[in-house]
Steps between C-alpha positions, in 0.01 A plus 500: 500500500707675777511824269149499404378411876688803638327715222146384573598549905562861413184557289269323793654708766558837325823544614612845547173604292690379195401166319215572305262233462127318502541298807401694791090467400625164408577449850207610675283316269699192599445559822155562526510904512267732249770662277217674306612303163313177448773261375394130351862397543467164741787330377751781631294513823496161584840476440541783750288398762717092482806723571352760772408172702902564533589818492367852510280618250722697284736248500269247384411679226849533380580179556150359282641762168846337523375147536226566199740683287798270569274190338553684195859413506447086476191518234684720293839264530263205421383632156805639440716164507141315356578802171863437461477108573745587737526119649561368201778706384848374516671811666429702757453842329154478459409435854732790609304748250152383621620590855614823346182557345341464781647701749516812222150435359405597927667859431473634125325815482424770261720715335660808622791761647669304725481713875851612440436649139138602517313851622404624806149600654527793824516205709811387394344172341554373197227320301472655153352250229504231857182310593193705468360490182800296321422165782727238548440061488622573868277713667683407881270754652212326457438175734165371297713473199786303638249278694346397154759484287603151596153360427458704168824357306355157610166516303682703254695198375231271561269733268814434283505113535115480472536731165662174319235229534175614633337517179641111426368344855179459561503520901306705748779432748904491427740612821617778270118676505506396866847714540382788288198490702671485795751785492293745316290509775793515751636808324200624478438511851830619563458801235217496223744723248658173335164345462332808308746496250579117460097441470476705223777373328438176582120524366588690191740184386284268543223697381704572150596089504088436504454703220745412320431112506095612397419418904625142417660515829189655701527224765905520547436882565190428793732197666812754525282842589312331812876485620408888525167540721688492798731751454176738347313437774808635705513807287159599564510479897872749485359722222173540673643812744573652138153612432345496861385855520634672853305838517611724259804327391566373177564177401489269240691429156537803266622423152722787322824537288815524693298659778666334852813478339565813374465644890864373501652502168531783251675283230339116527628395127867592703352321832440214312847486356678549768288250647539191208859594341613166557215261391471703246859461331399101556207537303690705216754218449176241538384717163802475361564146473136411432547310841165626718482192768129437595571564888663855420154576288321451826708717701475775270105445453469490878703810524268714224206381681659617835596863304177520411303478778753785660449722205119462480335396871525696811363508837280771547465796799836487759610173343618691149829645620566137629545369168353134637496330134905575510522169687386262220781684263742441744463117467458583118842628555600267730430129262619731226814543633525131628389326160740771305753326707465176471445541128874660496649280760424175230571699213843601644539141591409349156711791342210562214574869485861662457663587775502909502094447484554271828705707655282812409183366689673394811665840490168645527366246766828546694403904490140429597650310810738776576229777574336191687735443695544872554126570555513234754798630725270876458187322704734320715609804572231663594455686176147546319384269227397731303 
């Protein structure tokens, strides 16, 4: 927290004119001021304006990031141990790998030349095959995504739980919809980029399930999707600036091939490499034993949803270059990454593969936590993300 607190100081008070970040607007939207963006982000700015009854402003806001993206930290230990059944195990080395999980599932990044062995720009800086255009489950220049996070791997597993018997209870209430409910709409109020993607995903499921029971299970699917209205309803009030027309400006939702993303990337099959190296190698060995666990098959299909909408929707006029639907990949990314490992953490434990295929796949996560690590210590810095 201490690290990540003096990180989000420097970003909110633009030390030295270094610290790139989205929290100055962020700021004078929190405290009243026109920033000339119109940002539907009250979670963040609520949690800023408990702390500025303390401190100043820009302190506030860097102490509401670290508070909102240090809850990650306990949700993420809780279905961690809850995956490994670490109580219940005799010794301690599951426990101590949860907490390891944990800390480097906050840091892995994408792929690429470590500062020391990469190129050059004129500035001196070094962020070939980086950030832009490749993106990264960690994204610790952005406050909105932090802030939600917490809240979106909460109705992610609950969308998980709810998976295994809503179609065998017939109840309009169960405190599992209630949490889904619940923190979807928290996250989306904190960002709406989780929600996008997990909606769709979400609705295609249990659309699939319907049709494949002959819409024997038409009444399961209405007493789990009113869990949803909500969150919709939130959607439409922080999507609405989208396609409010300002003069001559354009706005609005474009749809195209590739055409945000490829502002910033001139190789995306590499991006996306670079970018998945290590759940991928999971899922190979998954293939190869004929072992493809019904939590990792979520992951994945909310990660191809989340590439999709990157490769195929775009925000239209000045918005393009900002690459907005990026955000949703990133937690494709992100729950990627985290389900990858907790697939390999019990696999390693139960020994069902050999060991040079173990040891292969945490070779790869350890070098996906190595550029974190090292893309990290760039922001903190004062280096670009990009």
């Amino acid at each position: 927290m201490a690290v990540t607190l003096f990180l989000f100081h420097r970003q909110s008070v633009s030390y030295d004119g270094k610290y790139a970040s989205d929290i100055h607007p962020y700021i004078a939207e929190m405290q009243g001021i026109d920033s000339g963006y119109d940002f539907p982000y009250p979670i963040l700015f609520l949690t800023g304006r408990f702390f500025s009854l303390f401190t100043p402003p820009h302190h506030a806001m860097a102490l509401a990031i670290t508070f909102l993206n240090a809850l990650t930290a306990p949700v993420l230990k809780y279905y961690l141990d809850k995956f490994l059944n670490v109580l219940a195990a005799v010794s301690c080395k599951k426990g101590i790998l949860s907490s390891l999980s944990v800390f480097s599932m906050l840091f892995v990044s994408m792929l690429y030349p470590l500062t020391y062995l990469g190129r050059y720009n004129e500035l001196g800086e070094n962020y070939l095959y980086r950030y832009l255009g490749t993106f990264t489950p960690n994204p610790y220049h952005n406050a909105t995504y932090l802030a939600a996070r917490p809240f979106s791997i909460l109705a992610f597993f609950s969308f998980l739980e709810i998976l295994e018997f809503y179609e065998k209870e017939d109840k309009w209430f169960h405190p599992k919809y209630l949490m889904l409910g619940t923190f979807l709409f928290l996250s989306t109020m904190a960002k709406p980029s989780f929600t996008l993607v997990f909606a769709a995903t979400a609705g295609l499921i249990m659309l699939y399930r319907l049709v494949r029971s002959r819409f024997h299970g038409i009444k399961a699917f209405f007493q789990c999707g009113i869990w949803f209205i909500p969150t919709f309803c939130a959607l439409l009030y922080q999507f609405g600036d989208v396609f409010q027309s300002q003069g001559a400006v354009e706005k609005g939702i474009g749809f195209g091939f590739l055409t945000a993303w490829s502002t910033a990337c001139d190789n995306i099959p590499r991006a996306i490499l670079l970018a998945t190296a290590f759940p991928l190698t999971v899922l190979l060995f998954c293939i190869m034993h004929r072992e493809f666990p019904p939590i990792l098959r979520f992951a994945w299909q909310f990660f191809l949803i989340s590439l999709l909408t990157l490769m195929f929707l775009y925000e239209k006029g000045y918005r393009l270059i900002h690459i907005n639907f990026s955000w949703g990949y990133m937690y494709g990314l992100f729950f990627l990454y985290l389900i990858s490992l907790l697939v390999l953490a019990r696999k390693s434990f139960e020994q069902k593969q050999p060991v040079w295929q173990l040891s292969l796949q945490w070779i790869m996560y350890g070098l996906h936590f190595l550029c974190g690590i090292d893309y990290f210590r760039i922001l903190l810095s004062g280096g670009l993300f990009h």
